[in-house]
C-alpha positions in Angstrom: 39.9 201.1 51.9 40.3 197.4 52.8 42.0 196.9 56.2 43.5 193.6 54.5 44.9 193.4 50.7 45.4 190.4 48.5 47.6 189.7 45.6 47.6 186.4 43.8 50.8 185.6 41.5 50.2 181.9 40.3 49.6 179.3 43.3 50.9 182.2 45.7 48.7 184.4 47.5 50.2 188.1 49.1 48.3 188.9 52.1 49.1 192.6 53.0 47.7 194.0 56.6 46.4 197.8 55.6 46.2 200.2 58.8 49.4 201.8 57.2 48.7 205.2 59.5 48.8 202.8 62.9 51.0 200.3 61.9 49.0 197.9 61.0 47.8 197.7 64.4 45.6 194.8 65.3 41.9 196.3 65.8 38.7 194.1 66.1 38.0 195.2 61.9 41.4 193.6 60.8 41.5 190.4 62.8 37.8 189.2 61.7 39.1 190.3 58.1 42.6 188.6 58.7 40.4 185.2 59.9 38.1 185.4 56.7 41.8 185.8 54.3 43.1 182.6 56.7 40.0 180.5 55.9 39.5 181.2 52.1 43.5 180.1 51.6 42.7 177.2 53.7 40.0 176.3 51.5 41.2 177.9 48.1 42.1 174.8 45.9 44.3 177.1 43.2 46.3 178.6 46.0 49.7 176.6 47.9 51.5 179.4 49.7 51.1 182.8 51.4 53.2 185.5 51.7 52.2 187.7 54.7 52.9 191.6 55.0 52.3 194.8 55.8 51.8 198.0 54.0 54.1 200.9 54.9 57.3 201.4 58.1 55.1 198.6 59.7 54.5 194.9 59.3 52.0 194.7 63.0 52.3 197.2 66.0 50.2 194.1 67.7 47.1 195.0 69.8 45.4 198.1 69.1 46.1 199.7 72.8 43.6 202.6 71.9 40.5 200.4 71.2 41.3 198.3 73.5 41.0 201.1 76.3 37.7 202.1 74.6 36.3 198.9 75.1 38.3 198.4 78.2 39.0 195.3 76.9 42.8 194.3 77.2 44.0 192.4 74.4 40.9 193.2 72.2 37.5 191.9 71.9 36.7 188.1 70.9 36.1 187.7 67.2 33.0 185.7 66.3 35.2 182.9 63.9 38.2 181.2 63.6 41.0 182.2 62.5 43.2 178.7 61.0 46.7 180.6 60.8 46.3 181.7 64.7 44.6 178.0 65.7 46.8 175.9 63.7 44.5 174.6 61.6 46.1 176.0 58.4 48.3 173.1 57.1 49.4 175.3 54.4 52.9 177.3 54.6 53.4 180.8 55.5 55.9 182.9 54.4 56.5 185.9 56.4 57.7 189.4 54.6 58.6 191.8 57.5 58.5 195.1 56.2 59.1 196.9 59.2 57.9 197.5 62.7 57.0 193.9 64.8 55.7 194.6 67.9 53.8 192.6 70.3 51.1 190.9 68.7 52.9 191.4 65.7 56.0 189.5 66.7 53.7 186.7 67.4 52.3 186.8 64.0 55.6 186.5 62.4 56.2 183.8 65.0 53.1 181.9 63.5 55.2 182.0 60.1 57.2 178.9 58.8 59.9 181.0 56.6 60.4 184.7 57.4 62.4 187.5 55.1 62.5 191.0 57.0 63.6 194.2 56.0 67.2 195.2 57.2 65.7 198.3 58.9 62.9 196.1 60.8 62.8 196.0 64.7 60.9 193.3 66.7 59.7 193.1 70.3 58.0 191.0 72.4 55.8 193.2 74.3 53.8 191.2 76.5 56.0 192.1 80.3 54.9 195.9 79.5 51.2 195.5 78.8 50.0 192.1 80.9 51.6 191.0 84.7 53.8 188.1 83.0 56.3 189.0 80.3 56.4 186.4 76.8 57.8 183.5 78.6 57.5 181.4 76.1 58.7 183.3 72.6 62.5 182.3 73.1 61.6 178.6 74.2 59.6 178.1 71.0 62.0 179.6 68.9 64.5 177.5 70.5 66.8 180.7 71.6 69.5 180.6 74.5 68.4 181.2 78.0 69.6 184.7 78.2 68.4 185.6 74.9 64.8 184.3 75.9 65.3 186.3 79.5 66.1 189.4 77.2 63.0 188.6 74.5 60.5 188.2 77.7 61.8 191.0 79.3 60.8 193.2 76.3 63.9 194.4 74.7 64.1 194.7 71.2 65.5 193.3 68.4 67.2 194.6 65.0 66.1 192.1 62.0 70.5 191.9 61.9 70.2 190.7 65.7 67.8 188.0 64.6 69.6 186.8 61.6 72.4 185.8 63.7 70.2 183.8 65.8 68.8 182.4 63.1 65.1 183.4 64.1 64.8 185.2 60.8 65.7 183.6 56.8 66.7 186.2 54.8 67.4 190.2 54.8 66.0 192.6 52.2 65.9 196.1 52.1 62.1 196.9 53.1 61.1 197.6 49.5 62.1 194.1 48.3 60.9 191.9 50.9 58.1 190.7 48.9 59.4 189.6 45.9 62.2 187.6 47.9 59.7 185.9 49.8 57.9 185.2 46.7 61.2 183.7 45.5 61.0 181.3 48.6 57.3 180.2 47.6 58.1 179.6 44.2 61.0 177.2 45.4 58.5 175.3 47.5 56.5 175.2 44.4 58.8 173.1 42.6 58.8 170.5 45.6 56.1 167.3 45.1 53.3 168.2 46.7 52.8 165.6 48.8 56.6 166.8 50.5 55.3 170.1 50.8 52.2 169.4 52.7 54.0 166.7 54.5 57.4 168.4 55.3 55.1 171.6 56.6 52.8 168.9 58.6 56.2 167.1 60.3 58.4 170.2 61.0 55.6 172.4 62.9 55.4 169.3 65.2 58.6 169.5 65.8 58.9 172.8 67.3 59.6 172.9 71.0 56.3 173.4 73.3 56.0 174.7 76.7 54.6 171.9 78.6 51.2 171.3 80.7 53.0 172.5 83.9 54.4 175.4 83.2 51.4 176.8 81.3 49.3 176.3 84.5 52.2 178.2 86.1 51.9 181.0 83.7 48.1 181.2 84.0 48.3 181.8 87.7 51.0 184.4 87.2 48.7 186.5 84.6 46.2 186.5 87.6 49.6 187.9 90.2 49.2 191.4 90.4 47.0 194.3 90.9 45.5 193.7 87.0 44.2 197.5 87.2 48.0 197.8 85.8 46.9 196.6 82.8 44.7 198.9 81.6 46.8 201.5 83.0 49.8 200.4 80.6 47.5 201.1 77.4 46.0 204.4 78.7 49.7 205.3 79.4 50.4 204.4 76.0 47.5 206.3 74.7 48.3 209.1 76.6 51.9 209.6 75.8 53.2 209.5 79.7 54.7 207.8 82.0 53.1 204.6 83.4 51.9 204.9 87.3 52.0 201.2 88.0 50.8 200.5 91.2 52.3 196.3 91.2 50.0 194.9 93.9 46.9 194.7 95.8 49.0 193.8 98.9 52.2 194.6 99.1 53.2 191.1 100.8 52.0 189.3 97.2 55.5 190.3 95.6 57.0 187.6 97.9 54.3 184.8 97.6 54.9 183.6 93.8 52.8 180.3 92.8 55.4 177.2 91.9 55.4 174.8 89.0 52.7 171.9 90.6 
């Protein structure tokens, strides 16, 4: 069974992640085969817009915490090519069909989308303060959110697809089983648009987007290094374990008072 599906319904292509029994959790097989689907859209010249999905009560748990511990390799192993919707190099829009479960590196897939429809049932979370030493710092800048609803997003609370209506970081809702055909509906409408606007509109509005700047990206590299990084592999063998975390925060306890500042 293919760990990634495709559909094609005219110009549109449906690109459907397939670990169903994990939730389409992201292990080594499915991101080189998600890079490959990437790169033949990039290059396909019969093919204008994707539709990205999952298959079953999950569009992307995120990393898959039990290879992960295997390899004892946090985050997952390096895949040998590129993948243009992760690197930006796919100038081609992406509409994203949540079906369910968005967790993680999940949520950031969805957040690599340019027009998102998600299942009324669907939760999201930004995972990164329970698995790495600095929490998603950036999720709620990018997507333009409030202060307080970015402290809640980095702090790794979740999110109903309702929640994220309201605030606008989601298009439409669907009930799971119809996700798909209403994001196709979106396609189609950008279908109908010149092309030239379409590639153009796509090119102008992802430069838009807020970015977190030089400064504060150095400041978040030394804080992923601010910690007793034993924790992280801990976190996923908790995970994998079913138990409670033991977290030891620290190599010296006097570290929890001597944060690095912006430079």
């Amino acid at each position: 069974m293919a760990v990634v599906e495709t559909e094609t319904r005219g110009q549109v292509l449906i690109v459907r992640m397939n670990r169903p029994e994990v939730l389409n959790a992201l292990n080594y097989e499915l991101r080189v085969s998600l890079a490959e689907t990437w790169t033949m859209f990039r290059e396909s010249s019969d093919l204008e817009v994707a539709v990205f999905t999952g298959t079953g009560r999950g569009f992307c748990a995120g990393e898959d915490m039990k290879e992960a511990l295997k390899d004892n390799t946090p985050g997952g192993r390096s895949i040998p090519i590129a993948d243009p919707f992760k690197d930006g190099t796919l100038e081609k829009p992406v509409i994203g069909a949540i079906n369910g479960f968005a967790m993680g590196g999940g949520f950031m897939l969805v957040e690599g989308t340019d027009l998102r429809v998600a299942a009324d049932n669907a939760i999201f979370e930004v995972s990164e303060a329970k698995r790495w030493l600095l929490g998603g710092y950036n999720h709620g800048h990018i997507a333009n959110m409030p202060f307080p609803v970015a402290m809640e997003m980095a702090m790794g609370f979740r999110f109903t697809a309702q929640r994220f209506y309201e605030l606008g970081f989601v298009n439409r809702l669907a009930p799971a089983e119809k996700v798909v055909d209403v994001a196709v509906e979106m396609a189609e409408h950008l279908l109908t648009l010149p092309p030239a606007a379409r590639v153009n509109t796509v090119h102008m509005m992802r430069r838009m987007r807020p970015q977190v700047s030089s400064a504060h990206a150095a400041l978040a590299s030394r804080l992923h290094e601010h910690g007793d990084k034993s924790d992280l592999i801990e976190s996923r063998a908790a995970f994998a374990e079913k138990r409670k975390p033991n977290f030891k925060g620290w190599l010296k306890p006097e570290d929890r008072f001597n944060l690095p500042e912006l430079e």
